[in-house]
N, C-alpha and C positions, 0 to 999 in steps of 0.2 A: 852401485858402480856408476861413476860418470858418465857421461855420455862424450860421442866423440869430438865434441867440438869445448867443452868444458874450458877454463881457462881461456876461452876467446872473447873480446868485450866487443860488442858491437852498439852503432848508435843512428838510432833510426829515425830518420827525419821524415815521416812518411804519414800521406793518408789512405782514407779508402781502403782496395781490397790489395793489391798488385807489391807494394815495398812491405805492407804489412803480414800477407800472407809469405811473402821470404822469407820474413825476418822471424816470424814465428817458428817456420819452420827450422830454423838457424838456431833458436830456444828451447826446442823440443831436444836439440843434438847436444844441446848441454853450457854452447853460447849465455853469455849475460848480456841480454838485450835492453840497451838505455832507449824509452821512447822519448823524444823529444817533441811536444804539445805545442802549440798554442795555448794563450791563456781561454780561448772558446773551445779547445780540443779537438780531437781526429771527430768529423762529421758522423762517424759511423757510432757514434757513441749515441745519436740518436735514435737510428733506423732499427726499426722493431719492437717488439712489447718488451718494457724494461718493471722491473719494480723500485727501481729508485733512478732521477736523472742520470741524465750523463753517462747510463749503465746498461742501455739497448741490449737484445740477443746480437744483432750481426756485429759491433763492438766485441763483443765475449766472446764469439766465435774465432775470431782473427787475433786474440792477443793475449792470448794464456804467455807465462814465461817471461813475461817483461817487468820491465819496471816505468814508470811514470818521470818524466821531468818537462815542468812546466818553462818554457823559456819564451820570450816576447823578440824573437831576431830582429825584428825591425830595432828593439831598441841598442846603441853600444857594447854597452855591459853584459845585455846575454849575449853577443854575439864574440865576445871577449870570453864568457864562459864555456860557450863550444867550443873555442880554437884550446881552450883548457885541458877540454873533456876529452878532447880529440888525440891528445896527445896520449891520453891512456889509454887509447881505442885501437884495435884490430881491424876494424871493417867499420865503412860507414857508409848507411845506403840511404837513398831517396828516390822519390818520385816524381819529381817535381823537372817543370820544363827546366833546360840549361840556362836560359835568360835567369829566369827567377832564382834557381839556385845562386847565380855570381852576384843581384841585386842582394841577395840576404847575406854574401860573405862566405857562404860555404861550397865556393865551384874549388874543381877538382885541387886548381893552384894555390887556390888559401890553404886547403886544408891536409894537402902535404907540405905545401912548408913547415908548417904546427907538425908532421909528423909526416917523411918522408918511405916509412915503412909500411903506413897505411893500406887497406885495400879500400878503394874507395869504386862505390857499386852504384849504378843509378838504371833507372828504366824511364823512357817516357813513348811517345805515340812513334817519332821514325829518329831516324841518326841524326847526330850533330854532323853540323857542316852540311847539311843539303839546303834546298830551298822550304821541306817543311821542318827544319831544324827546332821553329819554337810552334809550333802550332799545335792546336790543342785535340788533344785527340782522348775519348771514354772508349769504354768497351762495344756499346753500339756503333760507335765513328769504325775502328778497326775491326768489326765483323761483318760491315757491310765492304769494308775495301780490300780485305782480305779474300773475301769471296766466299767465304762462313754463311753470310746471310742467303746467299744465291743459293749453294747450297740446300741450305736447311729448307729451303722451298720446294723444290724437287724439280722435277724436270718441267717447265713450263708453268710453275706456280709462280704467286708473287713473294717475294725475298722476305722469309722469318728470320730472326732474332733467335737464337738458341735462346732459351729459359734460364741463365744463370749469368755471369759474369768472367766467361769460359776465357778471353784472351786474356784480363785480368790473370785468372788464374794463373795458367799454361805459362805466361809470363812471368810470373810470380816464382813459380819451381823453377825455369830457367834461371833467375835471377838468382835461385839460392844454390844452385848446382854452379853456375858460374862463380859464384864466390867460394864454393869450396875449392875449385878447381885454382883461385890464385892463390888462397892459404896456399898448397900442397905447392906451388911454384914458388912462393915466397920461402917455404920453408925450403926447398932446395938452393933460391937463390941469395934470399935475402931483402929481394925488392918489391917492395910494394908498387901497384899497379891501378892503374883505373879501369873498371868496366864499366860499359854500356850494353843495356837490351833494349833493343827497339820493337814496338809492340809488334809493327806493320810487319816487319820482315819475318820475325820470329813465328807469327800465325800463317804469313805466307807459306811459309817454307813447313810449317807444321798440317798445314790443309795440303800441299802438293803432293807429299809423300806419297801418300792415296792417287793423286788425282793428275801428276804431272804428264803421265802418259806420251804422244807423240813427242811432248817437248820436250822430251828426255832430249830427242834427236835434231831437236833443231826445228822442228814440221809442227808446230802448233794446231797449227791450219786445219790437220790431218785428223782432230781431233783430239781433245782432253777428257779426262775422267773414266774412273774403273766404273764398269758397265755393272757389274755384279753391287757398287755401292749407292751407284743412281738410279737402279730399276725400281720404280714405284710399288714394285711385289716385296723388295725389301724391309719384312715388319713383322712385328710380334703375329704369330699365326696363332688365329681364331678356333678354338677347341671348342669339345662340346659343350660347355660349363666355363670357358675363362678365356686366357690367352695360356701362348708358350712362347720362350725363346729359344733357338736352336739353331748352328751353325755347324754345317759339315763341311770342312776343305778339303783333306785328303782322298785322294781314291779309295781309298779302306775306311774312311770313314759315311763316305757317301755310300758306300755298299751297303756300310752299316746301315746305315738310313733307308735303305731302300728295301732290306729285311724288315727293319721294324715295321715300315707302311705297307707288308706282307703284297711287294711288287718288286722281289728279288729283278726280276729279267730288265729293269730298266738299267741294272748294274752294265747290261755289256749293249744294251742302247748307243751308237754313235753320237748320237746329240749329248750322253749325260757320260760316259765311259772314261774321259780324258778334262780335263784342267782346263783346256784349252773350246773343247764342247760344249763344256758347263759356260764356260764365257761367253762362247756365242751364240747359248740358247738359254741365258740364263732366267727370263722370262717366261719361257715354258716349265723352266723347271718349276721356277718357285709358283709357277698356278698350279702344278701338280700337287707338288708340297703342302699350298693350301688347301687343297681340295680336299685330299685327306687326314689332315690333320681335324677338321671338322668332325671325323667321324669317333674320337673318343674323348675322352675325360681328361682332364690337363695333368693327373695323377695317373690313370693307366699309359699319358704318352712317355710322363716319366720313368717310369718302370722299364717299360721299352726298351726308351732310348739310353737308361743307362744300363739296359740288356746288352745293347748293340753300342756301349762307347761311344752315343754320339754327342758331345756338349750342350748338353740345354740346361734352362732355366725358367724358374717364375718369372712371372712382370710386377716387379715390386711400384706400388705409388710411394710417394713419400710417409704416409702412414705406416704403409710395410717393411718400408725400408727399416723405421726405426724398432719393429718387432719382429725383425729376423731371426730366424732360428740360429742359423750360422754367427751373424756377427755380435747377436748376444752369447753363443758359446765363448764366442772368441775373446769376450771381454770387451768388445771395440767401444762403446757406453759405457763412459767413467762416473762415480759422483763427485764433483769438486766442492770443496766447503771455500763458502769468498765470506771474508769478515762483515761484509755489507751485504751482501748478495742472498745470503744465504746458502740454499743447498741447489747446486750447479748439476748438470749433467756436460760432458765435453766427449770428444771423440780421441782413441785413442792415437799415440803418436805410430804410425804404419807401416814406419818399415823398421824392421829388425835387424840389431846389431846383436851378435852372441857375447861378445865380451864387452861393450860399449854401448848399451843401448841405451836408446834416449827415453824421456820422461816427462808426465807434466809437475813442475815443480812450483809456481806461481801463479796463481788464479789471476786473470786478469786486473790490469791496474787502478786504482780509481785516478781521476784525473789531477795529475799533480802529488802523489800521494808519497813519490819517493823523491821529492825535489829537495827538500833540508839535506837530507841523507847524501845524496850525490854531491850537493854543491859541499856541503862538510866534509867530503872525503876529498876535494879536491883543496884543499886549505882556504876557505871561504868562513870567515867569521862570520856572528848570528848577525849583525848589521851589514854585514856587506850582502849578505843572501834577500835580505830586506830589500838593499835597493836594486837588487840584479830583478827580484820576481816584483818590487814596483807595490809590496805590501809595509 
């Protein structure tokens, strides 16, 4: 069965993690995604142990589903061949600052003219039309201005760096939920539209959620941040033999909790009894919590706690992560056969459609690999392709 985006052609002018990871995600739904390269290729085609150039893990991570088309923007003729391409396209997304875009010929106005029905999708560091309208902005620049890195420090530490590429990301699925959300307007109305996600707002607004607190009301002043998320007691608890995680919010479920730690009576405790207690002493709670979680096995607290329905889990590293019981039942570990590559492992596509589910159907692309192919189907004779890719 196709997937729900199937019959959509999308073309991606993107590097790195942030238009790449949309766009993928856009390919798993059944979209046919055109990458459009550099004759040096997306950088990410480096980064990690590869068995052949050009064919990196973090490359093959981010680009299952696609296809390869090599074009040189700065020169005419490929720039004449995307305004081509475009006209057959659905959606076309980039990464890239808005300066840069208009310099290569592909801001928002060139490429509805070529195609007025377009959805044309872009992300960069903050919105066009401000004062950092071009400015350049990574995922470390927007997790420290986002207030991510403050964060991730704790209360009075110096400012960490989350371990990944997490506004990348976050932005990344915004970017591709945004674009479904114009399909489904376009199909109502007809008209193709332009988006924008801007890093800075989008993580802003994604860390507040949590953390807006007084300034819901205007009183900043008064204090920011959920108390229960910034207590330094917040952390995998120390067992007799490992860690555990475990997370009680309900009243019924902290009761639960308080059976299991065989200290039923702190249930009708006023410091811990109400939502509102647990908040204001949530520091004694969770030293209590610690305190006896010490005292058994990270398998008898299991038992327990799924006696007593309370949500816990292991602390997976990245080694356990990829030897999960669960997400190898689930299948979540594919094997992908790549014509060069050989024998791939990928993750599966996550979320599930009953009648429309998506798929991986194209092993990452080698660099350039579908370029004849495309420019032929756009009526480009074998000499004219000669001179657009400059061989």
């Amino acid at each position: 069965m196709p997937g729900p985006l199937a019959g959509i052609r999308v073309i991606e002018v993107a590097i790195a993690v942030l238009g790449p990871l949309a766009t993928q995600i856009l390919g798993d739904m059944g979209a046919e995604i055109i990458k459009v390269e550099t004759p040096e290729g997306d950088p990410m085609r480096q980064i990690g142990p590869a068995r052949n150039p050009g064919m990196a893990a973090y490359f093959l991570t981010l680009n299952r589903n696609k296809k390869s088309l090599v074009l040189d923007l700065k020169r005419k003729v490929a720039r004449e061949a995307i305004l081509r391409l475009a006209k057959t396209a659905d959606i076309f997304v980039h990464n890239m600052r808005t300066g840069a875009a208009a310099r290569l010929g592909i801001d928002y106005t060139t490429i509805a003219a070529a195609n007025p029905g377009i959805v044309y999708a872009s992300a960069t560091g903050y919105r066009p039309g401000t004062r950092y309208e071009d400015r350049a902005a990574f995922d470390d620049v927007i997790q420290g201005e986002s207030g991510l890195a403050a964060l991730n420090g704790g209360s009075g530490g110096a400012p960490r760096y989350v371990p990944m590429v997490v506004c990348d990301k976050v932005s990344g699925h915004v970017l591709a939920g945004a674009v479904a959300m114009a399909l489904f307007a376009r199909e109502r109305t007809g008209k193709g539209q332009e988006i924008h996600v801007p890093m800075m707002e989008t993580m802003a607004a994604f860390n507040l959620v949590d953390h807006f607190w007084h300034g819901v009301f205007g009183k900043p002043g008064k204090g920011l941040g959920y108390p229960r998320m910034l207590t330094p007691y917040r952390r995998p608890y120390a067992t007799e033999d490992g860690h555990i995680c475990l997370l009680a919010t309900t009243d019924r479920q902290w009761r639960g909790l308080f059976e299991a730690m065989d200290c039923p009576e702190l249930g009708q405790d006023p410091r811990f009894a109400t939502i509102a207690g647990r908040t204001a002493n949530i520091d004694a709670l969770y030293t209590i919590v610690a305190e006896r979680m010490r005292r058994r096995t990270t398998r008898e607290w299991r038992t327990r706690l799924d006696r007593f329905d309370v949500p816990n889990g292991v602390v997976n590293d990245l080694a356990g992560l990829i030897a999960d019981p669960y997400l190898n039942e689930t299948g979540f570990f594919q094997p992908l056969d790549h014509p060069s590559e050989g024998q791939l492992v990928t993750t599966a596509v996550p979320v599930g459609f009953s009648e429309t589910p998506g798929a991986v159907r194209l092993p990452p692309p080698r660099l350039g690999e579908h370029t004849a192919e495309l420019l032929g189907e756009l009526g480009y004779a074998p000499a004219e392709i000669g001179e657009i890719t400059g061989s």
